[in-house]
C-alpha positions as CSV (number, residue, x, y, z in Angstrom):
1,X,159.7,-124.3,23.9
2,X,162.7,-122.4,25.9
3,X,162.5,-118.7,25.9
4,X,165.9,-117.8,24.1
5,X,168.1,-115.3,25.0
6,X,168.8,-113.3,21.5
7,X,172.1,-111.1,20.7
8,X,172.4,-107.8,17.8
9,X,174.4,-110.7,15.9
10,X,171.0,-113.7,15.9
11,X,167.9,-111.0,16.9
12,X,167.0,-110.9,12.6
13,X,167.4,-115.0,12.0
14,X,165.5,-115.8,16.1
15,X,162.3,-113.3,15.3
16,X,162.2,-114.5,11.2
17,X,159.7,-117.3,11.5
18,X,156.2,-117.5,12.7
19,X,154.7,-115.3,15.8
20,X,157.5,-114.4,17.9
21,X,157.3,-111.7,21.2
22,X,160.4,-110.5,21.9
23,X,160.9,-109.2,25.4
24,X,163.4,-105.3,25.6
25,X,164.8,-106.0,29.2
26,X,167.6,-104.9,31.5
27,X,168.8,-106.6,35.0
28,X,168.2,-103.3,36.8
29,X,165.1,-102.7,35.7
30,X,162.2,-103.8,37.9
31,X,159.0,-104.4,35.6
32,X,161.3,-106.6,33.8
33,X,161.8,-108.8,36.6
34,X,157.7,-108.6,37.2
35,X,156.6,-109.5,33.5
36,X,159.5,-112.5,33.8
37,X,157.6,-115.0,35.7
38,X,154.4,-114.0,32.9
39,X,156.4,-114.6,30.1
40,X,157.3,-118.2,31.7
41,X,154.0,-118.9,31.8
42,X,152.7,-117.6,28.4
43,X,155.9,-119.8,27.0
44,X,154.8,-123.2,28.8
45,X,150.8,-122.1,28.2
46,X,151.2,-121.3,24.1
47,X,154.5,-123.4,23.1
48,X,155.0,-124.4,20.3
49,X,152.7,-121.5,18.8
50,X,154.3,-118.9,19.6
51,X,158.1,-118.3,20.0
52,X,159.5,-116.0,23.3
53,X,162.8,-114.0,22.8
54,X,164.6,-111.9,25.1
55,X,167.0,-109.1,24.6
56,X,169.0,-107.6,27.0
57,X,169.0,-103.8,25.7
58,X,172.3,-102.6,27.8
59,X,174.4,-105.6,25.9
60,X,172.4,-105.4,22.5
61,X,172.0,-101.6,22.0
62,X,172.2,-102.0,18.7
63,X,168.6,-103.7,17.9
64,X,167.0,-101.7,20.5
65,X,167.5,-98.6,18.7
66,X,166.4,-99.9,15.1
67,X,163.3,-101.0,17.2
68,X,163.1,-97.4,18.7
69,X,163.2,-98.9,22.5
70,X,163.0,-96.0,24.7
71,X,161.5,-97.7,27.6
72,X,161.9,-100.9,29.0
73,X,160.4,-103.4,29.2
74,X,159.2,-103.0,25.5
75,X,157.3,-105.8,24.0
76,X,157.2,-106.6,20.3
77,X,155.3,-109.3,18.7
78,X,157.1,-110.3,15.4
79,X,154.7,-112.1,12.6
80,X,157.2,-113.7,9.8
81,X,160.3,-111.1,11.0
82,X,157.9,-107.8,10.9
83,X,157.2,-105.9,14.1
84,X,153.1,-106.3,14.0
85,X,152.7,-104.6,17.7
86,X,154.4,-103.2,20.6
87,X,153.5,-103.0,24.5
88,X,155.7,-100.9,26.6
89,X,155.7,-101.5,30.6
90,X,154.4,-104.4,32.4
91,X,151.7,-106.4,31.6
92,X,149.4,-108.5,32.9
93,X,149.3,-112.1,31.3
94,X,145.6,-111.6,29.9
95,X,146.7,-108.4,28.1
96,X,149.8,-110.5,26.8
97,X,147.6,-113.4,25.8
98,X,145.2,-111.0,23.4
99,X,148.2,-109.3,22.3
100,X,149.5,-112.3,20.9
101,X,146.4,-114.3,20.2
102,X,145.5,-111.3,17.6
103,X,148.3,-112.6,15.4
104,X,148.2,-116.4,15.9
């Protein structure tokens, strides 16, 4: 599975099925471009198990703020479409792993 680029208008209807992180990024922002490369890897490692969104919080300020996104990047793992934890900075892929194995 792809990890999908997500928009205010299709973040509800991308993160509404199954275990889904979603990724609070911006272009400037270097930890963003430091967990990228992990998220690849947890995406071609888990696939079809877990579904990996990103949203680019200058574009999409919108669903940042309902998610309370103060710091980027915030991670959000989504069970069924509710927010069932949150990691803020980088993180390792291990740490990702567990965070996301706790809800598969």
């Amino acid at each position: 599975m792809a990890i999908v680029n997500v928009t205010d208008q299709n973040f509800s209807q991308e993160t509404s099925e199954g275990v889904v992180l979603a990724d609070f990024w911006a272009p400037w922002c270097g930890p963003c471009k430091m967990i990228a490369p992990v998220l690849e890897e947890l995406d071609q490692e888990l696939g079809d198990k877990v579904k990996i969104v990103k949203l680019n919080v200058d574009e999409n300020q919108e669903t940042a703020g309902q998610y309370g996104v103060m710091s980027i990047p915030t991670l959000i793992v989504f069970k069924n479409g509710e927010a069932v934890d949150k990691a803020i900075g980088y993180q390792p892929k291990e740490a990702l792993a567990q965070l996301l194995n706790k809800h598969l």
